[in-house]
C-alpha positions in Angstrom: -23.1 8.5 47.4 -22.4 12.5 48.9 -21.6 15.2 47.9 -19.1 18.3 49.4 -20.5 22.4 48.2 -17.2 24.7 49.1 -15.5 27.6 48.2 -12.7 29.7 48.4 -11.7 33.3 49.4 -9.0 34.7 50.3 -6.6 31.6 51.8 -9.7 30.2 53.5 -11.9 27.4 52.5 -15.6 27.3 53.8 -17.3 24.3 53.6 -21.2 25.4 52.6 -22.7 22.4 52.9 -22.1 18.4 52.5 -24.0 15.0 52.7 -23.6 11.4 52.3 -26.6 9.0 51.0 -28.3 7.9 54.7 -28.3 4.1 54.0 -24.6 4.6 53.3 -23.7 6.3 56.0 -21.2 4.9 59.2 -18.6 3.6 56.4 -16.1 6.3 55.9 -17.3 8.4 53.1 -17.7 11.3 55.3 -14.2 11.7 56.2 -13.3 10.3 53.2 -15.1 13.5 51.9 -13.1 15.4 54.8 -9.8 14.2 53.9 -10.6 15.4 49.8 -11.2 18.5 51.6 -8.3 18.7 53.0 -6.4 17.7 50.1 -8.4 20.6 47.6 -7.9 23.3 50.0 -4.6 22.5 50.1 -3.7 22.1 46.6 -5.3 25.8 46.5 -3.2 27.3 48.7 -5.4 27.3 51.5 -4.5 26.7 55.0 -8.0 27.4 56.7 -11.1 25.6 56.4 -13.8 26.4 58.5 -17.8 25.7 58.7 -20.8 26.3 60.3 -23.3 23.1 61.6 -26.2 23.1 63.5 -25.8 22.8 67.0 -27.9 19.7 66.9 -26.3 17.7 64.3 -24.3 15.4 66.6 -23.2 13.1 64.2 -22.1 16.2 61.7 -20.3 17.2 64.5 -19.0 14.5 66.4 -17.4 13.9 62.3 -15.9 17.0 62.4 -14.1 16.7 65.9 -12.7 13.5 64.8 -11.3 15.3 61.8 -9.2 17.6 64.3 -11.6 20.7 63.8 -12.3 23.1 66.6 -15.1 24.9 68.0 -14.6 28.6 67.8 -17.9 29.9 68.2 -21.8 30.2 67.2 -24.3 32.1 65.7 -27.5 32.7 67.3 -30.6 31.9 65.3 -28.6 31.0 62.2 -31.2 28.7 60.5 -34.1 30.4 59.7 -36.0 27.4 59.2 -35.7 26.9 62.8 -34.1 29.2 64.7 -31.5 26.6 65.6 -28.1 28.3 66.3 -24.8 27.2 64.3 -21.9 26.0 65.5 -18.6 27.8 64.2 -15.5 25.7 63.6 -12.1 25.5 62.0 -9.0 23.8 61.2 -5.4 25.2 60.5 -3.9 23.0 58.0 0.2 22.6 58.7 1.3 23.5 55.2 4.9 23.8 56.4 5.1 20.3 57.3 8.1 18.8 56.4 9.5 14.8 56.7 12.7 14.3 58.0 
């Protein structure tokens, strides 16, 4: 149905690359993908994640966005199979959270 490629270094988690089926997509498995994200990084100790997309993947974006990531940059000419650039973004997670 999709799949999520990550790692981790040093507190942060970098999502490499991810992709949900395209007759199954519009149904939630991409955040639901997002929120095991979340929920890996962390049980890891991780209180970064952050990504790179191409600028004109709206709907990779526009997922992201709704997930409370921010845009904190780009890359010129990151794809080489195009040339496109690459959006940077990030999320801090709020591991200190607590419930009253």
């Amino acid at each position: 149905m999709g799949y999520l490629h990550f790692w981790t270094v040093a507190g942060e988690l970098s999502l490499l690359s991810m992709a949900v089926v395209p007759e199954l997509r519009q149904r939630g498995l991409g955040r639901a993908l997002m929120q095991f994200l979340e929920g890996r990084s962390a049980s890891v100790g991780c209180a970064r994640l952050q990504l790179e997309v191409r600028v004109g993947n709206a709907a990779a974006r526009s997922l992201y966005s709704a997930c409370d990531y921010l845009e904190v940059g780009r890359r010129t000419g990151y794809y080489s199979d195009t040339g496109e650039d690459a959006v940077l973004m990030t999320k801090v997670l709020d591991t200190c959270r607590t419930e009253e």
